[in-house]
C-alpha positions in Angstrom: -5.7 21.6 -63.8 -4.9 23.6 -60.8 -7.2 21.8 -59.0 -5.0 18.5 -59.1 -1.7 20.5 -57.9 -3.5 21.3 -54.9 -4.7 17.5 -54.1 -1.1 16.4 -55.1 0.4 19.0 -52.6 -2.2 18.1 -49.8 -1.1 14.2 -50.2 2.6 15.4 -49.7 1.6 17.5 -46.5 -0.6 14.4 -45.4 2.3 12.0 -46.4 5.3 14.6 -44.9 3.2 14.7 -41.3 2.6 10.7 -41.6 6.4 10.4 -41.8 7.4 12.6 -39.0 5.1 10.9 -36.9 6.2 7.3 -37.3 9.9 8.8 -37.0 8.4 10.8 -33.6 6.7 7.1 -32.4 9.8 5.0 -33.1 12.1 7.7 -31.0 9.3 7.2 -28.1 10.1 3.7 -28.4 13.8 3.9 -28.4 14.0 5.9 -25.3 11.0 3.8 -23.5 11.7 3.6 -19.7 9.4 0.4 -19.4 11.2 -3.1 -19.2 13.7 -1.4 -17.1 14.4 -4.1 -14.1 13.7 -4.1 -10.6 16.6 -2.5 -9.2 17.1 0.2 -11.5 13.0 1.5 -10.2 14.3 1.1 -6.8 15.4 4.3 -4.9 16.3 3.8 -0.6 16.7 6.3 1.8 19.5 7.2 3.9 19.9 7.5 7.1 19.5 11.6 6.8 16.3 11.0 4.7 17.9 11.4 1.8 16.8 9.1 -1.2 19.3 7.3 -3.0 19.7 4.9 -5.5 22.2 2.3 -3.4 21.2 0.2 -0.6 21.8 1.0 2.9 24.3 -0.8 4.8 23.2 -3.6 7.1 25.9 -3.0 9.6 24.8 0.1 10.5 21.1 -0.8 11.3 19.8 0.5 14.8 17.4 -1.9 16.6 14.7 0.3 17.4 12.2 -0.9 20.9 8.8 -0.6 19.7 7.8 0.1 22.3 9.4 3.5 22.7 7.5 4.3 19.9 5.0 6.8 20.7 1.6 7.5 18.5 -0.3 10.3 18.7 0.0 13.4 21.3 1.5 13.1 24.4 -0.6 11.7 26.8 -2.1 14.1 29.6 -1.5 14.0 33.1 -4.3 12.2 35.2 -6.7 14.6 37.1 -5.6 15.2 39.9 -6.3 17.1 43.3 -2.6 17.4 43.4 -2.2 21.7 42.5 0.4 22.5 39.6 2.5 25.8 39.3 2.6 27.8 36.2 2.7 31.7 35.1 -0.2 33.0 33.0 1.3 33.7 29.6 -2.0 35.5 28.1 -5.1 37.2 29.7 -7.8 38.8 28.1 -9.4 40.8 31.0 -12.5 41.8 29.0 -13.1 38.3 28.0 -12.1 37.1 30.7 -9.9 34.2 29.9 -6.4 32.7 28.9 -3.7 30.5 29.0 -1.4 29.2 31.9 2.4 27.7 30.5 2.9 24.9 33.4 6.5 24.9 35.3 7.0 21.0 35.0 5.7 20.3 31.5 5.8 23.9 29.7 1.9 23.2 27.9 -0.5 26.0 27.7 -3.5 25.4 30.4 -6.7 27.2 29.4 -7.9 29.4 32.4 -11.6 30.9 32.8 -11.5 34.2 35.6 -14.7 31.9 37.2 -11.7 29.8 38.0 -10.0 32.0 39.7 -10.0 34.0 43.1 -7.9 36.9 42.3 -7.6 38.8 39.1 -5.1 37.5 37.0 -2.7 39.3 34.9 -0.2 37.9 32.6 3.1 37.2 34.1 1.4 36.0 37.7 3.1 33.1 39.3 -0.4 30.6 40.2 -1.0 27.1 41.6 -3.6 25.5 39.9 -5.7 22.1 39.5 -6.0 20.3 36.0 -9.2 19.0 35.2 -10.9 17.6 31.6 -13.7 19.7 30.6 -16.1 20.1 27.7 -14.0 21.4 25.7 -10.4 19.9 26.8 -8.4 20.6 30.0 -8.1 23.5 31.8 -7.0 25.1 35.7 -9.4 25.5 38.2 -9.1 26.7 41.6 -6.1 29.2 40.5 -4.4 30.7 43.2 -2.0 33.7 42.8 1.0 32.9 44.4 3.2 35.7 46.1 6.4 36.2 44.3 
């Protein structure tokens, strides 16, 4: 006899849990985002960046030239026999290398001490060529200007 209690309290349990999952499925259903239309999925952005669920305005639209539009890094200067000024922001004397900032465009120049006639220390005002090497540009024929 106790034997059938038990199977009768087991089919409650099993039919308890069977209940509270339909009920769980049907509130699923209920609150379903899907069939929602078009414009309520659709989110803009300002003209901050911010996103935002209303359409911008068409008045305010800026005609943008596309061919302002510029891709990728700025584009190098040409090699050139022309010499360029700069000041040597970083020199490792025991390597024997580092980095020019030019005047005109303020981009750092890699600089070997082969390159150079004097010794350079940062902070010296030089005059240098730009040419592609191996590795990317860099200044030869630095020259130590007097300050």
């Amino acid at each position: 006899m106790g034997g059938t209690f038990a199977k009768k309290e087991l089919e409650k349990k099993k039919a308890k849990s069977r209940q509270e999952k339909a009920e769980k499925m049907k509130e699923r259903k209920l609150n379903n985002n899907k069939g929602k239309s078009l414009e309520d999925m659709m989110a803009y952005l300002d003209e901050d960046g911010n996103i935002t669920s209303t359409p911008p305005d068409v008045r305010q639209r800026k005609e943008i030239d596309l061919d302002e539009i510029q891709l990728g890094a700025a584009p190098r200067p040409a090699e050139s026999d022309e010499p360029r000024t700069g000041i040597v922001a970083s020199f490792n004397q025991e390597k024997g290398y580092g980095f020019i900032t030019d005047s005109e465009r303020g981009e750092r120049v890699f600089v070997h001490a082969n390159d150079a006639a004097q010794p350079l220390r940062e902070g010296n005002k030089v005059s240098y060529t730009w040419q592609k090497g191996p590795k990317g540009y860099a200044a030869t024929d630095v020259q130590v200007l007097k300050s």
